[in-house]
Each structure stands twice: as structure tokens, then as C-alpha cells.
N, C-alpha and C positions, 0 to 999 in steps of 0.2 A: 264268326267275327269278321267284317269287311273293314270297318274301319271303330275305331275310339271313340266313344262321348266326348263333349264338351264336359269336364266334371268344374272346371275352377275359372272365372274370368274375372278380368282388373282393367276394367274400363275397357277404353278403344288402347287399352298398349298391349296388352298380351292373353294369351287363355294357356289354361292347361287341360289333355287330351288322355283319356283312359277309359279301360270298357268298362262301364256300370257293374255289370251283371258279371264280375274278374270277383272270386272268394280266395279262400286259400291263402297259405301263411309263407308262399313265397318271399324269395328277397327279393327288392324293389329296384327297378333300376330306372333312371330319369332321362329321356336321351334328349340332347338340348344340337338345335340344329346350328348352320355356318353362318356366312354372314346375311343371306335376306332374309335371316330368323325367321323361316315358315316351317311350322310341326308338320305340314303334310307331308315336308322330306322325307317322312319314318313310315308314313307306310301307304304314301299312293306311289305306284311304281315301283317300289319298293316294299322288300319283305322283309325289311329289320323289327318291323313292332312286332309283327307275326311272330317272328322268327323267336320273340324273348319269352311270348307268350305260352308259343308253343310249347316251351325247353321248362317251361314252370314258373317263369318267372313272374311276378307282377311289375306291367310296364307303366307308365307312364311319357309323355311327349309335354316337353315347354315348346312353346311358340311365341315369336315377338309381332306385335302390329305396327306401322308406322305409318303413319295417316297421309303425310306427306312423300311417303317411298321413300326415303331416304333411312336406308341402315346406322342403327346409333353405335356409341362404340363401346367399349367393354366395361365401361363407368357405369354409364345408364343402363342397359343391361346387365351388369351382376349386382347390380342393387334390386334392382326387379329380379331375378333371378332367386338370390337370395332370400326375397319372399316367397317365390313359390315354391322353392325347396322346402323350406317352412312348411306352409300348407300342403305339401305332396306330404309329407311325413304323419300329419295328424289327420289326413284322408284315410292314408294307409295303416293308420296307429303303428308307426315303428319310430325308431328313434333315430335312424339315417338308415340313407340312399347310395346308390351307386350312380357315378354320372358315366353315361356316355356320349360323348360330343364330338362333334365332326365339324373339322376346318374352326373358323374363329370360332365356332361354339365351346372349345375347349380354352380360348381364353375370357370370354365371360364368366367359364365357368368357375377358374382358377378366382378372375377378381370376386368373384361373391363369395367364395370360400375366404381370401386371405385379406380382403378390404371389408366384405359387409357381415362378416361373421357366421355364415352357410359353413364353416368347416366344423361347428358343432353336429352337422345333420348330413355328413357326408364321410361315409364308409372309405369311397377313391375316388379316384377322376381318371375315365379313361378318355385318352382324347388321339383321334383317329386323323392324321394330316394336317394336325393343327399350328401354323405359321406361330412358334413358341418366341420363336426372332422375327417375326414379322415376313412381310413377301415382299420380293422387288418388282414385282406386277405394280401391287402399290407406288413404288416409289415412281416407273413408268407413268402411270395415271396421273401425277400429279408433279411430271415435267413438259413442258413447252411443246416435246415431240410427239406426249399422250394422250394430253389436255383434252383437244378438241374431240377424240374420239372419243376417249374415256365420259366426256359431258354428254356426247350423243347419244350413247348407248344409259348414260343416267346412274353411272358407277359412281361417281363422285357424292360423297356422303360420311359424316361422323365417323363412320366403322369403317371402311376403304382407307380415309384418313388415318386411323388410328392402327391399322396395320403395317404402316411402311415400318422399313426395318427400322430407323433412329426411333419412332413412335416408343417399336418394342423393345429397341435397349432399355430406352426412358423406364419401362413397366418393366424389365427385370430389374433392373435395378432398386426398384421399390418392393417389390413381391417375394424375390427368391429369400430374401435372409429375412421376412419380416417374420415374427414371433409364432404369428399365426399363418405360416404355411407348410402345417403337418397335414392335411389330407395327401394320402398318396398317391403320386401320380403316374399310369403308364400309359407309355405312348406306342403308337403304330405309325409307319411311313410308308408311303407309296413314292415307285420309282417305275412304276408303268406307262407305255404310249398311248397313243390317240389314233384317231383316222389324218393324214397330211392336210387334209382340206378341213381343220375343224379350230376352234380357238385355242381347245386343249394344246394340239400341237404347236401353235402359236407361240402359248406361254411355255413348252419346252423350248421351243429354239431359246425364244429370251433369261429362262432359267439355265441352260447348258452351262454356260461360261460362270455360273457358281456350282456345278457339281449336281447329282445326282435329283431328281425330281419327277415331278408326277404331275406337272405342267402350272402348278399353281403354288406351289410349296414344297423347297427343297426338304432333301432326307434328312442333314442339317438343321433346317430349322425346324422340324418335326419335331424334335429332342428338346425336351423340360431337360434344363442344369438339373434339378432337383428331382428328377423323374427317372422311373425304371423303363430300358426300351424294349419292349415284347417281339416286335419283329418289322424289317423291309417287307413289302411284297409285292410285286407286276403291278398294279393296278395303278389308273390313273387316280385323279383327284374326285372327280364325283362317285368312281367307282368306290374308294375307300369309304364313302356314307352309304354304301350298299350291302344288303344284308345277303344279297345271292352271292357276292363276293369275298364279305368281313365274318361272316357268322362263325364259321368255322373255324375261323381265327379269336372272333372278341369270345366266343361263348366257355372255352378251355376257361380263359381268363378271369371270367364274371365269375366263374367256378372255381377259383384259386387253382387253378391247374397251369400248367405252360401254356402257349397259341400254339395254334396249326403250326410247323413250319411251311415256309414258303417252299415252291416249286417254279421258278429258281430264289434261291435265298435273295439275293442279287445281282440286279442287271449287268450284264459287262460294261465294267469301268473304261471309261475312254481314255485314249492316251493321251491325247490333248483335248484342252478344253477348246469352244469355239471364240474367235472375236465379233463383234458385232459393228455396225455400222447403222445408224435409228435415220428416221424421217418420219415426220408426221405433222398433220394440220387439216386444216379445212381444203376441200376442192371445190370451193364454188369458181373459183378463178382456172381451176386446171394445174398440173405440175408438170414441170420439169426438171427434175430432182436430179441434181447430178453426183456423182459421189466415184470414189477412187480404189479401184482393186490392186492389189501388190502382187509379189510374184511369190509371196510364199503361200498363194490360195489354191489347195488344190482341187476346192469342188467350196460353190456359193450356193445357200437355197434362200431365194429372197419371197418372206410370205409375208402378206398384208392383209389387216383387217379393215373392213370397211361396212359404214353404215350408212343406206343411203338407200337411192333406186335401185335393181340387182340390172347388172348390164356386163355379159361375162367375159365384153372384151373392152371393158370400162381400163384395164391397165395393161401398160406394155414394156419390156426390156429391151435397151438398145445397147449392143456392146461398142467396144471401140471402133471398130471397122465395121458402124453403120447399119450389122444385123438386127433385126427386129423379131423380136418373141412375145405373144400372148402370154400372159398369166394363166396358167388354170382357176375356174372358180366353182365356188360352192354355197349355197344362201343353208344355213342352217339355222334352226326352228325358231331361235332366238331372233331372228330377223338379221342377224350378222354374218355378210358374208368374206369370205376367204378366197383368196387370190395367191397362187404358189408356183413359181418355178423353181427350176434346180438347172443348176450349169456344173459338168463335170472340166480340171482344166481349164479357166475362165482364163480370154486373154487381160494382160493386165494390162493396164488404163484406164478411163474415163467413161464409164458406166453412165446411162440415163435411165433413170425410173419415171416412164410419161403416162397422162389419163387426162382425157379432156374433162373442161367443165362440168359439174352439176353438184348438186346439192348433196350434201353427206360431208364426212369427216374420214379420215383414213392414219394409221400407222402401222409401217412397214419395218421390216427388222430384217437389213443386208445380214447375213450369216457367214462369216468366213472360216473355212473347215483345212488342215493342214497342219503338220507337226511343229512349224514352225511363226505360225499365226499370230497365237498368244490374247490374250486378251487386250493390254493397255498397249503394245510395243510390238512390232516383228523383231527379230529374234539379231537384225543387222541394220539398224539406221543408220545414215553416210551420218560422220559427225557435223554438228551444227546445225545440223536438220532435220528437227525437229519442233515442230510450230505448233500451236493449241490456241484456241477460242474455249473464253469459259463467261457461262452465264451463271447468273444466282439468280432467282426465285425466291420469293417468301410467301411461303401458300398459308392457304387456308383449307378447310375443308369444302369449298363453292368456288373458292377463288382463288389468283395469285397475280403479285405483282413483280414484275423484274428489278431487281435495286442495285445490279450492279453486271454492266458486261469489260471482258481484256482480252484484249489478242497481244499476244506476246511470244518470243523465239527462243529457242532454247539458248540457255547463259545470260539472256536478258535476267533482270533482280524482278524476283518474283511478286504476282500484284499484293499489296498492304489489303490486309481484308477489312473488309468498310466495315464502320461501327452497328451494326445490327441490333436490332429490337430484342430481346426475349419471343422466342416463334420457331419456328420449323421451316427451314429452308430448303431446295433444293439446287444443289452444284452441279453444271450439267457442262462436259469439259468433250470439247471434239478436238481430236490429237491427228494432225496430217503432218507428212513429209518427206522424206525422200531414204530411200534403202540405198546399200551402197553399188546394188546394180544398176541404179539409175530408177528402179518402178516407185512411182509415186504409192503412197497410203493414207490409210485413214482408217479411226477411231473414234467410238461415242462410248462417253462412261457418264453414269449419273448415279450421284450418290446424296440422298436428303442426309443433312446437318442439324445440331439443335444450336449452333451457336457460330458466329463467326470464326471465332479463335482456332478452327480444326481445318479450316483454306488451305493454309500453307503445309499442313501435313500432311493433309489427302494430294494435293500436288506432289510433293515430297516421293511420297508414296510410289507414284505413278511413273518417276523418275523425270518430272519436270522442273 
């Protein structure tokens, strides 16, 4: 067996993938891939279908089509879905399936169980790194400093959309107590690295500052409220839809038995989490980004994705006192390349992030590392100094419009939040000012909204 027939197709949206010539009264397991809904996930490059075949099982693969490239979101997929659960079952003459799903494949899967009625033809759901709270990648993507990258690279789409975290409050909130959401669900997380020069790495730096991850989806949001959790394990994010690395782990499971344990169970927990510092846009113009390090940083790694012409000394770091550093870089396969320095010790001051002209998109992610760092605040701001710019956003899944900016100082009366649409917003809040040594700072927090009325809390929150 190299690869699976086409056994079942539904127009130009989806097929489903299984070997003709498979007998036997195995039990059936369906594996439904992440977000660019392609079945070939499962077994080019991968030895997960192998892997189920192998072990006795009869496998099947969903696959999604999207004619326009654009990922739909877990609506339009587990309605479709839940057809061809359907049809997987009276292929195989059984009366339910086991799902195994990787990344947002585990929340389509969930809606076609508990919104389109798949939970009569489904045994579990095991879902493998799957963003159950949604991902702050997302939420990135579809702010002001993400935008233009996120568009270049052609991420922006229905299902990108529909995974920012408010998205997936919205869908808990409707799913976990509904009536019909008895199929059982267990979950696996990955809390593994990357190579430094790769995008995995990327989305760790940006996931750090919420805890534990696997560069695309925290260990946190791995976790169904209503879900059993089988185990953490090293692996990154594409690594968890791999069968050289998961098998050993999902196939205990498929088989009512415990998972693998991990080796190590869990990655060493950090003592502090990181803060961050964003920039991002187009460089047809060129930048020169300026932005402000404090003194409670004791080691910065500033890495940038960029999509564009590969030119490896297209970006550069200049510290306070004028020194000048190349970025390392790296073009990988996706055509996306990576740009990374690290500074141990960084003088504080008045940092420049420079790159001449040319065509492409880029976002960079300052990383400030130190016990006293913190995310929203260092740990000593002189009183009264502290100052914030906040922009709002009201996106779309293609698009977004600004509908409201404030610069305001601390003790100033905090801004009245504008009357807003019904829509999905993002608050995108840059906090600078002064510590009581005298070293200036700075802060970028972005948090998408479903509603105006949560402004002045989320400020609140932040201690503004």
C-alpha cells in the first residue's frame, strides 16, 4: 500500500481517501487533517495512515478542496464533514468511527459532531494540538502589525479567521454544554522546539508570553473543557500530525489503553515568561523601526518573518551606541524567509530595526527575556509614567478597517469605547514609559474583542 484510493467525492469541496482492496472487520478510524484541509497530510511524508493500517485498523482520510485557496472555517466544514462521516460508516458497514484530527481538524470535527449531528456515527474524537481556545497567531494575522505579512503569505481566510481566540470563546460557549456534545473527546499537546531560523520558532517566541506551546498552539489551548487529556509531549506543531512521532502515543489510545508516556513528560517550565515588542508592514518604502529596550532585559532575540525577494542581509540591528548587526537568515521551502539575532545584556535605549526598500511584507517580534520583564509592565515604572496608544480594528476575514485610535497617560479618564457594530474586533494597545531608573520601555499587547463594551476592562486589566 503507498497511498489510499479516492473511494467518496462531493464535487470540487472535498473527497474521501481509503484503500479499496482494506477487508477485514477492523475498527475504523477517520483522520481529518488542520487548517489547509489536505488528506495528503496522513500519508505523503508521513506514516500516520500506514501506521493505523498496519496495527489492523481500517483507515480512512477526509480532505477539504477550496477552489479559491482560501481555508473555510469550522461551520462549512463540519457540515461537510458530517456528511462524510456518514458516508465513511456505510462504506465500511459500521455504525461509527473514531476521529483523529490534527490542529483545527479537531475543531471541525467537534462542530459536525455537536452542530450537524455526526455525534450519532462517532465512537471519539481524538484531537492532536488542536487550538480548542483558538491561537494568538491568529489574533497576530489579523492585527495592523500582521496584516500585510499574513496577506502575502495568503493566510488570511474563513478558517484563520475563525480560530482567533474571541472566535473560540464565541464556539465554546455554544458547543461545550450543548445537548449533543457526548462524543468523547481526548486530547494530546505538544510543547516541542523548532530549528531558530524556521517560522515554528517564530510562533514560539510569540506564543512564550502565554505559557507552554509547540509554536502554533498553546498546551492550554490544546485542552477540550469537556475533554480527557492523554498526554504533553516534545514535539513541535507539524510534528504532533506525525505518525513517526504520534503513533506510539495515539495507537495505546485507539486501543482503549493509556499513551505512550512522554520522555520528558514536560518541557522545563520557565520562570518568567517573555515580553514582547511587534512591528510589522509592508517594505516597499524601507524601515526604520525604532522601538525601546529597559533595563530589566537581560538577553533580547529579535526574529522576523519576511516574504519577499531572499536578500540575507536585507535586515539590520542598531543599538544605542550606533553598533550595527546583520540578522541571520534563512529561505525555507514555503518560500518564507527568517531573519534572527540574539543580544545577550542589551544596552538599554533606543534600538533601530533597519532594511532597505523592496517588495515583500515583513513582521518582527522584539522578545524581551529577564525575571523582571513581565509581559504588560516591568516590574518598577516611575509613577505617572506610563503612556499607551491603542488602536481598534474591525476585521474581516479579507479585510479590516480602523474605527477608533487614543493616546492617553496614565491617570488621564480612560477612552469611552465607541459605539461598535456587532463584528470582531481587534485592540491593539503599545504601552511605553519610563522605569524608575530613568530606562525608557515598551510594550505591544493585542487582544481581538467581540464587542466594545470589554475596552475598558481589558485596559483595566493591563493596569491602565
Amino acid at each position: 500500500m503507498d497511498k489510499p484510493d479516492v473511494i467518496l467525492t462531493y464535487g470540487d469541496k472535498a473527497a474521501v481517501y481509503a484503500d479499496k482492496s482494506l477487508g477485514g472487520t477492523g475498527p475504523v478510524v477517520v483522520f481529518v487533517p488542520g487548517l489547509g484541509g489536505v488528506a495528503q497530510h496522513f500519508f505523503e511524508n508521513n506514516s500516520m495512515y500506514k501506521n493505523a493500517v498496519d496495527a489492523g485498523f481500517r483507515a480512512a482520510v477526509v480532505g477539504f478542496k477550496f477552489p479559491d485557496g482560501k481555508a473555510l472555517d469550522m461551520w462549512s466544514n463540519g457540515e461537510l464533514l458530517a456528511k462524510q462521516i456518514s458516508d465513511i460508516c456505510s462504506y465500511f458497514h459500521v455504525p461509527k468511527v473514531t476521529i483523529v484530527a490534527h490542529s483545527k481538524g479537531g475543531v471541525d470535527s467537534q462542530a459536525a459532531a455537536v452542530h450537524f449531528g455526526a455525534y450519532k456515527n462517532i465512537d471519539s474524537i481524538i484531537t492532536l494540538a488542536t487550538p480548542h481556545w483558538g491561537s494568538q497567531l491568529a489574533d497576530i494575522a489579523y492585527s495592523s502589525v500582521g496584516w500585510a505579512f499574513a496577506e502575502l503569505i495568503k493566510a488570511h481566510s474563513p478558517g484563520c479567521f475563525a480560530m482567533q481566540t474571541v472566535c473560540m470563546r464565541e464556539f465554546r460557549k455554544i458547543t461545550d454544554n450543548s445537548p449533543n456534545n457526548v462524543a468523547p473527546i481526548k486530547t494530546f499537546a505538544g510543547n516541542g522546539g523548532a530549528d531558530e531560523l524556521s517560522r515554528m520558532y517564530f510562533g514560539h517566541l510569540l506564543l512564550d508570553k502565554y505559557g507552554e506551546n509547540d509554536g502554533v498552539v498553546t498546551v492550554e489551548s490544546a485542552h477540550n473543557p469537556k475533554g480527557e487529556h492523554m498526554g504533553t509531549y516534545p514535539y513541535n506543531h507539524a510534528q504532533m500530525g506525525k505518525g513517526k512521532f504520534m503513533w506510539k502515543h495515539l495507537e495505546p489510545v485507539l486501543k482503549g489503553k493509556k499513551a505512550e508516556p512522554a520522555v520528558p513528560v514536560f518541557a522545563p517550565r520557565k520562570i518568567s515568561r517573555p515580553a514582547h515588542i511587534l512591528r510589522g508592514g509592508s517594505l516597499e518604502k524601507g524601515i526604520d523601526e525604532s522601538f525601546y529596550i529597559d533595563s530589566t532585559a537581560e538577553r533580547i532575540i529579535i526574529t522576523v518573518t519576511f516574504s519577499g525577494e531572499f536578500n540575507h542581509r536585507l535586515f539590520s540591528l542598531a543599538s544605542p551606541s550606533g553598533l550595527r548587526k546583520i540578522l541571520a537568515a534563512k529561505k525555507e521551502s514555503s518560500g518564507v524567509i527568517i531573519y534572527k539575532t540574539e543580544i545577550l545584556d542589551p544596552q538599554p535605549g533606543k534600538w533601530r530595526l533597519l532594511a532597505a526598500p523592496c517588495k515583500g511584507a515583513y513582521t518582527a517580534v522584539i522578545c524581551l527575556m529577564g525575571k523582571n520583564t513581565f509581559c504588560a509592565c516591568p516590574s518598577s515604572p516611575a509613577p505617572g509614567k506610563v503612556n499607551a496608544e491603542m488602536r481598534i480594528l474591525r476585521t474581516c476575514a479579507d479585510s479590516y478597517d480602523v474605527v477608533a485610535e487614543y493616546s492617553f497617560k496614565n491617570g488621564n479618564e480612560l477612552p469611552r469605547a465607541p459605539k461598535l457594530k456587532n463584528g470582531i474586533y481587534n485592540v491593539e494597545l503599545n504601552l511605553h514609559g519610563e522605569l524608575d531608573d530613568g530606562s525608557l520601555y515598551e510594550r505591544t499587547l493585542i487582544r481581538p474583542i467581540a464587542s466594545g463594551g470589554s475596552i475598558t476592562e481589558f485596559l483595566r486589566s493591563r493596569g491602565i
